[in-house]
N, C-alpha and C positions, 0 to 999 in steps of 0.2 A: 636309651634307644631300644626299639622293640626288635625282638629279632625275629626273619620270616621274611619270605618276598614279602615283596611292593602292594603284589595282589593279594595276596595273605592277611597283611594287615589290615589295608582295606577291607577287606572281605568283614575281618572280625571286629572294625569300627560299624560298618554301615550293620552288622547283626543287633548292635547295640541300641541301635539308634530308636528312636518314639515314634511310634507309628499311632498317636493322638494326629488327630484333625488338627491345626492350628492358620491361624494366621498372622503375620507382622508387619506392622504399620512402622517404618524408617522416619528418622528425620520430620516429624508431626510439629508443627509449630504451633503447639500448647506445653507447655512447661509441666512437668511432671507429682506436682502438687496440684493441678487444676484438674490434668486426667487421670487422676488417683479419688480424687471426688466420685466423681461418674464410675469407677469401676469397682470402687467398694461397693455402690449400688445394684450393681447387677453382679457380684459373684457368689461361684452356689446355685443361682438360677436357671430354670430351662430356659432356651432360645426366646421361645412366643412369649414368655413375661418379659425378660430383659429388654427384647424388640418393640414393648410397650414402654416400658419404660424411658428407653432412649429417646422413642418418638417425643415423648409429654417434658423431658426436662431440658430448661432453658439454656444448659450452659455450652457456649461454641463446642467445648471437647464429644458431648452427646454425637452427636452429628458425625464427627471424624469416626468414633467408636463405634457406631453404627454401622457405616459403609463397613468397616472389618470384622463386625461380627457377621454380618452378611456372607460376605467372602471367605470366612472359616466354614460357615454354614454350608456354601456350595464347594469347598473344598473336604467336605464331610461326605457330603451326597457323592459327588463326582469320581473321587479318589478311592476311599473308603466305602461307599456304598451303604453310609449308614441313612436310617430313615431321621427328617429332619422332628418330627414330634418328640424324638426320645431322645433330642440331641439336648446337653445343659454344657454349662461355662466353668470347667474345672479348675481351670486358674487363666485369672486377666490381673496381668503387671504392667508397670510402664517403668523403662530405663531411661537414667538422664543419658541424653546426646549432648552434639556439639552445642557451644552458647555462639550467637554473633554476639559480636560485642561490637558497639554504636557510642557517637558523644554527641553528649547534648551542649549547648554552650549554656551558660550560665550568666551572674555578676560578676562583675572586673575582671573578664578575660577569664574564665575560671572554667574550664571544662568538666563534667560528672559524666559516668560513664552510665551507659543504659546497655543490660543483655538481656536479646531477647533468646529465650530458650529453646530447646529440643529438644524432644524424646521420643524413643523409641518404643510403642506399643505394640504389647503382643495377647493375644487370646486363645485359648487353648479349650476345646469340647470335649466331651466324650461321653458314652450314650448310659442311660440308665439301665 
C-alpha cells in the first residue's frame, strides 16, 4: 500500500502517465490474428503512408484500423498540438477480448462450438 494522501498519490500516478497521442479501439469484432496482419503493415510508418496504405488493402480489419488511426491523428492535433505531417505510428497492438461463443448444430444431434472473437486495438503516434 502506497503511503500519502489520496491526492498525493494520485498526483504521483497521473505524473507518470504517457502523454503520447493515442487512440483505442474496444471490443473490434476482427480477431486478433487478422488485425495483427494490417498492423504489421503500417508500423514504423508516418501517418500519410499508413493512410495509403489502409485505404488500398482488402482486408475487413483495414477499415476498422483506419477510422482509429484517424482519431489518434486528430487526438494528436487537438490535445497535443502536434502538426499531423510529422506525426508517425510508434506502436499499433491488438489485445485479445472477450470471445462470444455460439453452436452450430451438426450430424446426430451433435453440437460444435463456433467463437467469434474480439479484440481490443490500440495505436499510439508520436512526432519525428
Amino acid at each position: 500500500m502506497a503511503k500519502g494522501h489520496r491526492s498525493q498519490i494520485k498526483r504521483e500516478r497521473n505524473a507518470n502517465k504517457d502523454t503520447r497521442p493515442s487512440a483505442k479501439l474496444s471490443y473490434a469484432r476482427v480477431s486478433v490474428q487478422k488485425a495483427c496482419f494490417v498492423l504489421d503493415a503500417i508500423r514504423g510508418k508516418d501517418v500519410q503512408t499508413a493512410l495509403g496504405i489502409l485505404a488500398y488493402n482488402p482486408r475487413y480489419a483495414s477499415s476498422v484500423i483506419e477510422k482509429l488511426l484517424k482519431s489518434a491523428i486528430a487526438n494528436a492535433e487537438n490535445n497535443n498540438g502536434m502538426n499531423a505531417e510529422n506525426l508517425y505510428i510508434e506502436e499499433c497492438y491488438a489485445d485479445q477480448g472477450p470471445i462470444m461463443k455460439r453452436i452450430r448444430p451438426r450430424a446426430q444431434g451433435r453440437a460444435y462450438r463456433i467463437e467469434k472473437r474480439m479484440s481490443h486495438i490500440t495505436i499510439v503516434l508520436n512526432e519525428r
